[in-house]
GUKOLDO-823329 format. One record per residue (C-alpha): x, z, y; residue number from 1. Coordinates in pm, 1 decimal, decimal comma, always signed. Example, Ala and Ser with C-alpha at 12.3 -4.5 7.8 and 13.67 -1.06 7.14 Angstrom:
residues 2
<<+1230,0 +780,0 -450,0> 1>
<<+1367,0 +714,0 -106,0> 2>
//
This chain:
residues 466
<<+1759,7 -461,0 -2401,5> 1>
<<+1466,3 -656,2 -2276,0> 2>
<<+1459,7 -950,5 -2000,2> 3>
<<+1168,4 -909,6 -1808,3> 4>
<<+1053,0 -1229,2 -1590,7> 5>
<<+882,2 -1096,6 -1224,4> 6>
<<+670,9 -1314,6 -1056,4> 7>
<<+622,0 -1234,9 -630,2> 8>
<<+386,0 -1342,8 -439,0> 9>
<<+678,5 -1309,9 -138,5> 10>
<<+1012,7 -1217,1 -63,1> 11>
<<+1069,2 -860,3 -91,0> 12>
<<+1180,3 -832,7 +254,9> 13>
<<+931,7 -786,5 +479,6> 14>
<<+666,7 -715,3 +214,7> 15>
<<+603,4 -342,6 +380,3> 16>
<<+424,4 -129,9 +93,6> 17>
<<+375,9 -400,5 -108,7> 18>
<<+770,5 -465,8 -127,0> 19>
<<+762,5 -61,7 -232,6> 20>
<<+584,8 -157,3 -530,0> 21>
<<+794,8 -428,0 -657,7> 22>
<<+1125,7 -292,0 -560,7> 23>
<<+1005,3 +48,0 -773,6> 24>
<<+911,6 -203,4 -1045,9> 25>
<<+1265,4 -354,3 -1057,3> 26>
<<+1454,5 -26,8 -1040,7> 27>
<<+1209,5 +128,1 -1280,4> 28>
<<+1274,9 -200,7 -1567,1> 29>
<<+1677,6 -201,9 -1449,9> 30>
<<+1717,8 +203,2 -1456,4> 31>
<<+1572,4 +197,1 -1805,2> 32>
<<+1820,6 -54,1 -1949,2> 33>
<<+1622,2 -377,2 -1854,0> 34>
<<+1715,2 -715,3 -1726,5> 35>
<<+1475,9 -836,2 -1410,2> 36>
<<+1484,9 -1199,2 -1332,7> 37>
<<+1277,2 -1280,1 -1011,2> 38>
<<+1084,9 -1579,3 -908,7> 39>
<<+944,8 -1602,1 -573,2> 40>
<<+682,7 -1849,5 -436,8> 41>
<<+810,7 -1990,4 -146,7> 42>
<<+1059,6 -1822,1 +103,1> 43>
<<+1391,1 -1895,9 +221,6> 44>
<<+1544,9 -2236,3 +42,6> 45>
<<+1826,3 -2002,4 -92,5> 46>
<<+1665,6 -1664,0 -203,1> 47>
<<+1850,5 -1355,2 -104,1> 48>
<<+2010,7 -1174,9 -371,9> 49>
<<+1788,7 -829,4 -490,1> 50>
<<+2069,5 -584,1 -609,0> 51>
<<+2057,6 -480,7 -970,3> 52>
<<+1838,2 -806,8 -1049,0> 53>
<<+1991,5 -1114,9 -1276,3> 54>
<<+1954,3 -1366,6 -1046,9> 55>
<<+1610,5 -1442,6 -780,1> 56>
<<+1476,8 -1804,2 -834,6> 57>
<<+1267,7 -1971,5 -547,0> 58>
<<+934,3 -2143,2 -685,8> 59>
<<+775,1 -2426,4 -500,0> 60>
<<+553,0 -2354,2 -206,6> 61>
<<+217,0 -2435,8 -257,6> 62>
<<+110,9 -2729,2 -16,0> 63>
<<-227,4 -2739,6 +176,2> 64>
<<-351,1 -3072,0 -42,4> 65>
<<-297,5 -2866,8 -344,3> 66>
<<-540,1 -2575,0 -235,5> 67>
<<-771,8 -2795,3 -93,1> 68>
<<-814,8 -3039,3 -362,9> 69>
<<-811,0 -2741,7 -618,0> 70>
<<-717,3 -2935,7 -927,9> 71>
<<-515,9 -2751,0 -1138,3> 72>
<<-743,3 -2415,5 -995,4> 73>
<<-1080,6 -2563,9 -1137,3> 74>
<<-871,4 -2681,0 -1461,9> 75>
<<-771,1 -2378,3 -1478,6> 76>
<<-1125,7 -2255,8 -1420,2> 77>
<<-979,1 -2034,8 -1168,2> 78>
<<-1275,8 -1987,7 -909,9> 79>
<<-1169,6 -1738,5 -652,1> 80>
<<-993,7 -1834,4 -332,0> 81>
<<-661,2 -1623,0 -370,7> 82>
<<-607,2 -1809,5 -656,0> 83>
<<-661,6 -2109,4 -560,9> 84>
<<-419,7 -2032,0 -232,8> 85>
<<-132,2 -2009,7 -486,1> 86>
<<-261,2 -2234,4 -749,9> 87>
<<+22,7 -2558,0 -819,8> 88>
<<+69,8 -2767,1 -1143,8> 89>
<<+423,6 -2713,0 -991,5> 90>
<<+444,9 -2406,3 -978,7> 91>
<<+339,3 -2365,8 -1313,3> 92>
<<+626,8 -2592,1 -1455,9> 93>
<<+887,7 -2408,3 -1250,1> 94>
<<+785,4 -2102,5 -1416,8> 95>
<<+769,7 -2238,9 -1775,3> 96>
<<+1103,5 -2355,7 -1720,3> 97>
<<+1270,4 -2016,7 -1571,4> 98>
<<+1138,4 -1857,6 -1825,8> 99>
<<+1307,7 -2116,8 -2112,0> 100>
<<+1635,0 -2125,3 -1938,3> 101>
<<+1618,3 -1760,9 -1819,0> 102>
<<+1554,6 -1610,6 -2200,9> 103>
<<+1294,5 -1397,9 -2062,5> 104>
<<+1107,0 -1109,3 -2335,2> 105>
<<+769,1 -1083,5 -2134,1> 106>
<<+670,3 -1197,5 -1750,5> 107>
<<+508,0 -927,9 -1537,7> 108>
<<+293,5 -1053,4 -1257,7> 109>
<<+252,4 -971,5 -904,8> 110>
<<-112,5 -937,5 -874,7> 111>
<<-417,8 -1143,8 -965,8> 112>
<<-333,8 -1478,2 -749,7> 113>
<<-4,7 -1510,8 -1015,8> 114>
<<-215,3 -1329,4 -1287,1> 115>
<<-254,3 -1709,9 -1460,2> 116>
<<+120,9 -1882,7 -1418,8> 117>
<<+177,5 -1531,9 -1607,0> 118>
<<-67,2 -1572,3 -1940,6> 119>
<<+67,7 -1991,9 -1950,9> 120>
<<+397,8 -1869,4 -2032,4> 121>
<<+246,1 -1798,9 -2375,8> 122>
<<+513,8 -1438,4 -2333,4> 123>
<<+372,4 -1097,6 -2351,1> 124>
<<+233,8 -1072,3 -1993,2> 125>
<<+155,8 -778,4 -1769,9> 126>
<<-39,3 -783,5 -1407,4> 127>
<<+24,2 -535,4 -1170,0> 128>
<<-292,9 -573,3 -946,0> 129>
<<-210,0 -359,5 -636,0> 130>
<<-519,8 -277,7 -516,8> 131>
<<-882,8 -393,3 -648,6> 132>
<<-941,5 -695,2 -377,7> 133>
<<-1276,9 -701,7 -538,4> 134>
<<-1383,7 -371,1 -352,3> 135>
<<-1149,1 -457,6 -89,4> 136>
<<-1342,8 -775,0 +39,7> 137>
<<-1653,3 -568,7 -30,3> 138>
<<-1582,6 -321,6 +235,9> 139>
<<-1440,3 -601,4 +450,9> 140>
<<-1786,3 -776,7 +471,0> 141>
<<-1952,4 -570,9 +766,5> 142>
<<-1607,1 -652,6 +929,3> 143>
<<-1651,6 -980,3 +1201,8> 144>
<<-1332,3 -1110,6 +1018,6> 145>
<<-1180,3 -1473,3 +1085,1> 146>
<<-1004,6 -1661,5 +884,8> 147>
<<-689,7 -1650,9 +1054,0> 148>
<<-693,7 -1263,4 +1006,7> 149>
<<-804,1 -1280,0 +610,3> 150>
<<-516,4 -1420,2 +501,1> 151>
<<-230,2 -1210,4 +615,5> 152>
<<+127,1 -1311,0 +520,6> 153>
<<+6,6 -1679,4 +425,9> 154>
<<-86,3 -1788,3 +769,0> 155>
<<-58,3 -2136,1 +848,7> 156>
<<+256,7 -2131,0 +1174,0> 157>
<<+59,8 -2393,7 +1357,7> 158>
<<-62,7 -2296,5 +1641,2> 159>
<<-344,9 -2586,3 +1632,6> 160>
<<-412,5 -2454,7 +1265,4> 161>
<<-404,7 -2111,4 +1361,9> 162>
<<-630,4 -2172,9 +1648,6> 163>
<<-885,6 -2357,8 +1423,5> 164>
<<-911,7 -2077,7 +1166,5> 165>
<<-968,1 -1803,0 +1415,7> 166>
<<-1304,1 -2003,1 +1440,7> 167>
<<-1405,1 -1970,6 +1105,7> 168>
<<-1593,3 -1655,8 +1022,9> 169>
<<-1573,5 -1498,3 +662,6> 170>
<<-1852,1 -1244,5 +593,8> 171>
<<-1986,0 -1506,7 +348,3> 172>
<<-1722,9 -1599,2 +214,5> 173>
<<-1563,3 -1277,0 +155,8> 174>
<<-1984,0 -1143,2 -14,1> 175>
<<-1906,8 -1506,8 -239,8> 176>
<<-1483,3 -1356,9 -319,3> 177>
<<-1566,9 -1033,6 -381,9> 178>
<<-1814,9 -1135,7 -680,7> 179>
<<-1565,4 -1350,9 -818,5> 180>
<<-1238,8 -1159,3 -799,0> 181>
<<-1442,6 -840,6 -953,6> 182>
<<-1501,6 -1045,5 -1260,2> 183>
<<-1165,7 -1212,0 -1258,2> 184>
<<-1022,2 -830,5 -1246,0> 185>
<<-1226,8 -729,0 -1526,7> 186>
<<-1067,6 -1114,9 -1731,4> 187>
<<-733,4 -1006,6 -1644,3> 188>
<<-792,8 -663,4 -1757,5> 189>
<<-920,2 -817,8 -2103,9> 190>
<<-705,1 -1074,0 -2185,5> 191>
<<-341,3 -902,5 -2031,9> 192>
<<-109,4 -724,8 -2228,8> 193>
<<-175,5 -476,7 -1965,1> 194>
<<-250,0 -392,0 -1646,3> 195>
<<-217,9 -136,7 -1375,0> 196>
<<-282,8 -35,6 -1014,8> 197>
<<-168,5 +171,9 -753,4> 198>
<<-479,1 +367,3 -741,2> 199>
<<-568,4 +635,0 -1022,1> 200>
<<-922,0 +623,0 -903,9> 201>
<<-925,4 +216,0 -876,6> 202>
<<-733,7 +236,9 -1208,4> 203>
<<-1046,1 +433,9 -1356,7> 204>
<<-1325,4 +176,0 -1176,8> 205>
<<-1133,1 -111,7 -1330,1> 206>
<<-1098,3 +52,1 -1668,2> 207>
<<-1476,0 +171,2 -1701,9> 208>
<<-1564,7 -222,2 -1614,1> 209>
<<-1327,7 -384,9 -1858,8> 210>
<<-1333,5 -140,0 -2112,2> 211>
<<-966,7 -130,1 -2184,2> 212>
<<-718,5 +118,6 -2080,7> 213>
<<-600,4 +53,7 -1701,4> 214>
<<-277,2 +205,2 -1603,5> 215>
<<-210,6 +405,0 -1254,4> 216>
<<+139,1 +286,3 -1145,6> 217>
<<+213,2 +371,6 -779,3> 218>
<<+553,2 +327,8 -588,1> 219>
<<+831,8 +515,0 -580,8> 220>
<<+913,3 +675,1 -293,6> 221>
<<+1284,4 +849,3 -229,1> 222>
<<+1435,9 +906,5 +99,6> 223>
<<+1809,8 +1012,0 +191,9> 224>
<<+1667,4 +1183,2 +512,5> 225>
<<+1429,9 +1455,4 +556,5> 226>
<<+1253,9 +1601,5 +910,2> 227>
<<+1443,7 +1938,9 +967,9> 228>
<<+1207,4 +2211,4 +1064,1> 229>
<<+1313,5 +2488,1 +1316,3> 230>
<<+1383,5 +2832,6 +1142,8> 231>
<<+1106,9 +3060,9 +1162,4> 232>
<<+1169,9 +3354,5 +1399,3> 233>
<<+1322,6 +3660,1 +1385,7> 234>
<<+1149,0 +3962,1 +1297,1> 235>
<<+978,2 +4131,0 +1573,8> 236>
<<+967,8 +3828,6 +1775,6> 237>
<<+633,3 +3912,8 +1994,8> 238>
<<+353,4 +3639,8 +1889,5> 239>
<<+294,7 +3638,7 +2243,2> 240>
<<+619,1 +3436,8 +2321,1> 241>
<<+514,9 +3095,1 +2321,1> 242>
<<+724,4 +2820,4 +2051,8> 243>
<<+817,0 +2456,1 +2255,0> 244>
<<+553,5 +2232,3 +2293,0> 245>
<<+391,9 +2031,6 +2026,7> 246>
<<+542,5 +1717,4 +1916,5> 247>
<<+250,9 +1417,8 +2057,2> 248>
<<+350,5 +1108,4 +1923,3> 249>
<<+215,6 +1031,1 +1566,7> 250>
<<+385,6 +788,0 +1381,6> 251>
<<+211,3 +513,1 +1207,1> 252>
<<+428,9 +280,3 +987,4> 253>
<<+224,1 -3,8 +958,4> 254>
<<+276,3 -371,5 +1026,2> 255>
<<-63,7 -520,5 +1235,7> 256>
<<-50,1 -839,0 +1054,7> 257>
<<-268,9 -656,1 +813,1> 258>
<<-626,9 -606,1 +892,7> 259>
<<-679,0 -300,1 +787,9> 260>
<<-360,3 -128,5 +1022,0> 261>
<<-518,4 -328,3 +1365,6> 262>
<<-811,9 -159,1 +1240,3> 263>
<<-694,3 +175,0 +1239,3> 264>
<<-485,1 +116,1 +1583,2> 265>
<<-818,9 +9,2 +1712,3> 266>
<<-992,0 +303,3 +1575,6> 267>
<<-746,8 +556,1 +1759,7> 268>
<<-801,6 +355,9 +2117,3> 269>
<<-1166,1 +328,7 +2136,5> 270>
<<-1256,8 +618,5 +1925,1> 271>
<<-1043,8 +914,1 +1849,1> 272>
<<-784,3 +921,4 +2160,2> 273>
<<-1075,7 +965,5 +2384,4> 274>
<<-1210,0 +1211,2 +2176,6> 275>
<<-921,5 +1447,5 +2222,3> 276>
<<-886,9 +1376,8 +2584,7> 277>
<<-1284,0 +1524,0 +2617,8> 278>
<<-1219,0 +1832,9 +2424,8> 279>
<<-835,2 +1863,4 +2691,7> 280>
<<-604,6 +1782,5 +2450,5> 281>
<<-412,4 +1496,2 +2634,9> 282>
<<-76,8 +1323,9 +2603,4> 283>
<<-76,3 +1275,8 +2193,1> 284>
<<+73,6 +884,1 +2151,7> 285>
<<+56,7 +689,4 +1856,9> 286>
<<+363,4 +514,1 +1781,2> 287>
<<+319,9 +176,0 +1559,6> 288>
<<+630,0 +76,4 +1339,8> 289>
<<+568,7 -258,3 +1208,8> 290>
<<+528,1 -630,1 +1279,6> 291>
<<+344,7 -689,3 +1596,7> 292>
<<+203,0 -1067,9 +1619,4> 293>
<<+122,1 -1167,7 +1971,8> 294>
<<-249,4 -1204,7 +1867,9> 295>
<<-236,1 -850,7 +1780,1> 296>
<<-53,5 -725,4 +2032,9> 297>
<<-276,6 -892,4 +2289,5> 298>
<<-563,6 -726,4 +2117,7> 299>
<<-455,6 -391,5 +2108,7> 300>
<<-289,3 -351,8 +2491,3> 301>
<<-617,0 -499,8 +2622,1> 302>
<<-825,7 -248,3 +2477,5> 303>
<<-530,2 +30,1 +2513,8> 304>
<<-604,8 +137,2 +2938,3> 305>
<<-398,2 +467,5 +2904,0> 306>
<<-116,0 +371,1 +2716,2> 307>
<<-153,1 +573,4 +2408,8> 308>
<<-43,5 +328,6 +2184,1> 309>
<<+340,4 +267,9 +2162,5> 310>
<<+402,3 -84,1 +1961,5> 311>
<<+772,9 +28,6 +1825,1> 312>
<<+842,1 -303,9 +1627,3> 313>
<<+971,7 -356,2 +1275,4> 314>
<<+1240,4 -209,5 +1111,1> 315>
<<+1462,6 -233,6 +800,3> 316>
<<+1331,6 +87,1 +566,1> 317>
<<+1662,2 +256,0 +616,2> 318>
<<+1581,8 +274,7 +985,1> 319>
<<+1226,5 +321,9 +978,6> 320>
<<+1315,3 +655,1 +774,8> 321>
<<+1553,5 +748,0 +1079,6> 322>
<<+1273,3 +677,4 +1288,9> 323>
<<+1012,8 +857,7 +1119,2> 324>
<<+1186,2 +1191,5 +1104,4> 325>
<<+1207,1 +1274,4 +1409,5> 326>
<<+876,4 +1315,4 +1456,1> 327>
<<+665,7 +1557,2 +1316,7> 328>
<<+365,6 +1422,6 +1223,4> 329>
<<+174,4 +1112,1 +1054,7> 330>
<<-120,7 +983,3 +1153,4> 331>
<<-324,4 +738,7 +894,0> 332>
<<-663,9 +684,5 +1088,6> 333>
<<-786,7 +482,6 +761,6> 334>
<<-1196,4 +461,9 +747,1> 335>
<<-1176,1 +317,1 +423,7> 336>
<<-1065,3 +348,5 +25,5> 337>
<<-831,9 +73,2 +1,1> 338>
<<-567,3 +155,4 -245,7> 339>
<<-303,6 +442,1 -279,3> 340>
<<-195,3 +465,9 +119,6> 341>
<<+149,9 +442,1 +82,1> 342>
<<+219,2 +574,5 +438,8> 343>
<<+100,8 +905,5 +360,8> 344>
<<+344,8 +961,3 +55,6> 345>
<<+639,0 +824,9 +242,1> 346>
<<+578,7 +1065,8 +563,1> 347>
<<+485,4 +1368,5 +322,7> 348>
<<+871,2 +1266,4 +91,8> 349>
<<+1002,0 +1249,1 +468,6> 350>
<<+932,5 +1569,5 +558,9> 351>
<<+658,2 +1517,4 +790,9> 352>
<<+283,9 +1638,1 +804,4> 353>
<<+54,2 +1374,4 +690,5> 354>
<<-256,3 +1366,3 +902,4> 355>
<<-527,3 +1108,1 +736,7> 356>
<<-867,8 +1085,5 +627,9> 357>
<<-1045,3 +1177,5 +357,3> 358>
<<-1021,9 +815,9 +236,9> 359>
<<-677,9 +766,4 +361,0> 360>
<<-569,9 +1034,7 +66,5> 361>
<<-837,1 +918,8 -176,7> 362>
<<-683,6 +909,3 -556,1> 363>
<<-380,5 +1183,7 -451,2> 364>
<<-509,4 +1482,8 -594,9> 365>
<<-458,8 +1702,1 -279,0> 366>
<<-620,0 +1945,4 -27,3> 367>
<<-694,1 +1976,7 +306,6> 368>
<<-455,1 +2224,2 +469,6> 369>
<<-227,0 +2260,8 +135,4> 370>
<<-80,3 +1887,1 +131,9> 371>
<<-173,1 +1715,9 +443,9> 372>
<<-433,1 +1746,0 +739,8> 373>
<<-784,9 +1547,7 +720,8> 374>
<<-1030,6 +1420,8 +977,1> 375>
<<-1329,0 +1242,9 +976,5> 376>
<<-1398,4 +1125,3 +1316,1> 377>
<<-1249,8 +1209,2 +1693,8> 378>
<<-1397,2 +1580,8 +1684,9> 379>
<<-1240,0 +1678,3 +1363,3> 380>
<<-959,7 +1542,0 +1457,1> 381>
<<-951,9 +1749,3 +1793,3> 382>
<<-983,3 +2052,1 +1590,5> 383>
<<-713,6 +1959,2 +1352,2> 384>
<<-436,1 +1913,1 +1661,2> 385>
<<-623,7 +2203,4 +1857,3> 386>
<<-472,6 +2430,3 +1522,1> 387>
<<-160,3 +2258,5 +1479,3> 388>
<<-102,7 +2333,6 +1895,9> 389>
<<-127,1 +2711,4 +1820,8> 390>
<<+51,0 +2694,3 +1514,0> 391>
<<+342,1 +2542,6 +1698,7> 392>
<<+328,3 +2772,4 +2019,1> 393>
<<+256,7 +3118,9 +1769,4> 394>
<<+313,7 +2994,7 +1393,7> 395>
<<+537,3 +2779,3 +1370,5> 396>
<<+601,7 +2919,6 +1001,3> 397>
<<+252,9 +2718,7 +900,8> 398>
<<+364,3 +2376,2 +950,2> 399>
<<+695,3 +2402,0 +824,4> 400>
<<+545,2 +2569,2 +513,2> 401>
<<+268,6 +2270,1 +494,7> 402>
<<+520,4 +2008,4 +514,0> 403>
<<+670,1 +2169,4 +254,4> 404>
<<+406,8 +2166,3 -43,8> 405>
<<+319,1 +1819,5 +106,4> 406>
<<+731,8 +1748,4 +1,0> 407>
<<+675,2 +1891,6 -311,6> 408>
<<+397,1 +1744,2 -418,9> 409>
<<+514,6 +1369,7 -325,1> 410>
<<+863,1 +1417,4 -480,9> 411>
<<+701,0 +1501,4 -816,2> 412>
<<+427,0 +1286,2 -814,5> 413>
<<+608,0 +990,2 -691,4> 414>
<<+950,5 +1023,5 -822,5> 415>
<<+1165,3 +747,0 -913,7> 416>
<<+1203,7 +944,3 -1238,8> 417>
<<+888,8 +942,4 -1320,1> 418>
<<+805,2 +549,5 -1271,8> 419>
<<+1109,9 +422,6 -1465,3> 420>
<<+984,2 +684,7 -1735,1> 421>
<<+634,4 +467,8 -1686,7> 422>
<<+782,4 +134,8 -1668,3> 423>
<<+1005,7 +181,8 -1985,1> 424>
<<+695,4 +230,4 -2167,4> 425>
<<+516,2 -71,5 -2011,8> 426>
<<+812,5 -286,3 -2116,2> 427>
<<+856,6 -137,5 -2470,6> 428>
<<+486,9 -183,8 -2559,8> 429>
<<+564,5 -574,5 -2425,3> 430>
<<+830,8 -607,4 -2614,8> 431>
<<+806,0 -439,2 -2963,0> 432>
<<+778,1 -669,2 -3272,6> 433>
<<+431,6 -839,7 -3300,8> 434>
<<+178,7 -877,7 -2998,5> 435>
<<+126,8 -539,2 -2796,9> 436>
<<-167,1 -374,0 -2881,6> 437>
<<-391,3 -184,7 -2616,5> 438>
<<-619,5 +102,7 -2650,1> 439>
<<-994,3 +13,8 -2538,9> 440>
<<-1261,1 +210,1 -2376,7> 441>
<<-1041,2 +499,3 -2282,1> 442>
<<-1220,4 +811,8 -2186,6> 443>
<<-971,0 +813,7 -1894,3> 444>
<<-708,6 +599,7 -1722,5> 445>
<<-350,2 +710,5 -1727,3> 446>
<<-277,3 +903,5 -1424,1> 447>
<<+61,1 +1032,1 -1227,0> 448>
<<-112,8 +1256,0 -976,3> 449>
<<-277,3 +1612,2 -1025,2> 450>
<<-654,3 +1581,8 -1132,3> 451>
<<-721,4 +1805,1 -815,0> 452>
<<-996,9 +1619,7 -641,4> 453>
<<-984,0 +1479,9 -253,4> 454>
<<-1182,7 +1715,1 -47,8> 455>
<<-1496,2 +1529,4 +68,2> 456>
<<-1483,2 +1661,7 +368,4> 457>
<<-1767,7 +1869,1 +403,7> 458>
<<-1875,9 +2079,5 +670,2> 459>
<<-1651,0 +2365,0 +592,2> 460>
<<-1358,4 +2185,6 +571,7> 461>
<<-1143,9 +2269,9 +863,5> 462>
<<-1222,1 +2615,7 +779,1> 463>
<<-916,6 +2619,7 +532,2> 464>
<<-695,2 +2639,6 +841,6> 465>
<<-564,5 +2912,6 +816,4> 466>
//
């Protein structure tokens, strides 16, 4: 039995899909036999207990003279900004020292701004990047971010503070972060004991760059409730005989306090909403489950004028799940490849009929109109609820039968199973005699998902409807 040390950039509560990740990281090291000790920067004086972990240890916040000054960053020769944001000489000797006392094997590391407290531990270390921010802040650049907005959960709570960074705007900065984190990805990715992302297809960008094999390690996603579908109907039922109406509201899990969800919620208002009300299809909602900040919410009910956005709050997971099945459908309005979309496997294990785009299911290994439904702007997306109207009215069969294989797919692909089989590995190649060796220059990056590629959504797309 191994005693793994996991460093978080946050509490697990309250870490939406992020918090996915890590809790399938714990379960996966626990359910194989493993001992997780957790150590969280910042948070709640007294950390709550994570069940099944050894005990959760609270590391020093980092203070604003420490990321300003930057010392122990530019000792460290740590250049990029999300480093520096969580860089602390002590934070680094809280770590050293729960790792002494706590008998840890190897330290696994909660993304590149704790890739370095990680590697000065002198244990076998492992970073599990998340996403490539690299390509992230790339795509963010034609974006009129502020400051304020870039840096989600680490926020300042003063208002004055706040106010003052909503000022600052970061195309230039984010041109000057992506350069840096893209070669600080492909360091980590060389000098790790190992590394791996959410993303198959990130996994294979970061592995072609560094040369060294990069592993695909998404969440694990299990649900005690499931969307019931009416029974199909009897035989000899005429086709004429219309089914109830369609279910409108979407659901979109999704907290606004990240960029990329306002984005989304913003796309829907100004772009794709209207859309459907020109081609007649009115009254479809979209209903928001996440953290609202005022800021936000201000934003989005002043551009909102007929009220099809419903802001439903947060919820525990447990009662977003209650929540999401009783609708029928998700909608992931996602312009951009950011990542695995986490959203999309959680409605699809739910029972429900993901609705995205084509980059919105990027690295899943699925089809349009076998898995889920895509769209690539407001007129594709009026076709795609123009079908599932008649299907619900005439077929009702077809969407019961697509939520199906979409249910399928996501329990296999994303079983807890199938990450602690993953994570067992990881830790054993940490942990055996000697210091783990990695293959390099891997013709191909481990993968979980099918190697069925993501419809580019081509002209002929929507004709798979059936």
């Amino acid at each position: 039995m191994a005693r793994v040390l996991l460093l978080m950039t946050r509490p697990l509560a309250g870490a939406g899909g992020r918090g996915m990740v890590l809790q399938t990281i714990i379960d996966s090291i626990t359910g194989a036999g493993h001992e997780v000790v957790c150590a969280v920067v910042g948070g709640p004086a007294d950390p709550a207990a994570i069940p099944g972990v050894r005990a959760v240890h609270r590391l020093p916040d980092v203070r604003l003279h420490e990321v300003l000054l930057g010392a122990r960053a530019r000792r460290r020769g740590l250049r990029s900004f999300n480093e520096r944001l969580y860089s602390s000489d002590r934070v680094t000797r809280a770590v050293r020292a729960i790792a002494r006392r706590e008998h840890v094997d190897a330290v696994v590391a909660d993304g590149v701004r704790l890739a370095a407290y990680a590697e000065d531990t002198g244990l076998p270390w492992f970073v599990d990047l998340d996403d490539l921010l690299s390509a992230r802040y790339e795509l963010w650049q034609d974006h009129d971010l502020d400051l304020h907005q870039l840096l989600g959960h680490r926020r300042p709570t003063n208002r004055l503070l706040a106010a003052l960074l909503r000022r600052v705007r970061v195309r230039r900065l984010l041109a000057v972060e992506a350069r840096r984190l893209r070669d600080r990805e492909v360091e980590i990715a060389r000098r790790a004991d190992g590394v791996s992302l959410v993303s198959p297809t990130e996994a294979a960008t970061l592995a072609e760059r560094a040369g060294v094999e990069v592993l695909a390690l998404p969440m694990a996603v299990a649900a005690d409730r499931v969307r019931v579908w009416p029974a199909p109907r009897s035989p000899g039922t005429p086709e004429s005989v219309g089914g109830p109406a369609p279910d409108r509201r979407l659901a979109f899990p999704g907290s606004l306090t990240a960029f990329a969800n306002e984005e989304a919620v913003t796309w829907w208002v100004t772009e794709l909403e209207p859309a459907l009300r020109r081609r007649g299809l009115g009254g479809w909602q979209l209903h928001v489950y996440g953290v609202v900040p005022p800021e936000a919410r201000e934003r989005v009910e002043a551009q909102d004028r007929t009220g099809s956005v419903v802001l439903r709050g947060a919820f525990s997971r447990e009662d977003l799940h209650a929540e999401l099945v009783g609708h029928s459908f998700l909608l992931a309005p996602q312009r951009e490849a950011l990542g695995l979309t986490v959203k999309v496997v959680e409605a699809a294990v739910l029972g429900l009929v993901p609705v995205t785009t084509p980059q919105g299911a990027s690295g899943m290994g699925v089809e349009h109109g076998r898995e889920l439904l895509l769209f690539s702007d407001g007129d594709e997306l009026a076709d795609v609820l123009t079908t599932v109207e008649r299907w619900t009215a005439h077929e009702p069969a077809e969407i019961a039968d697509l939520a199906g294989r979409a249910r399928a797919w996501a329990t296999a692909d994303y079983s807890p199973a199938t990450l602690q089989r993953r994570w067992a590995d990881v830790v054993a190649r940490l942990t055996r005699p000697g210091r783990p060796t990695r293959p390099t220059c891997p013709t191909r990056p481990t993968r979980l998902t099918r190697p069925t590629p993501v419809d580019d959504g081509g002209s002929d797309r929507l004709d798979l409807i059936r």
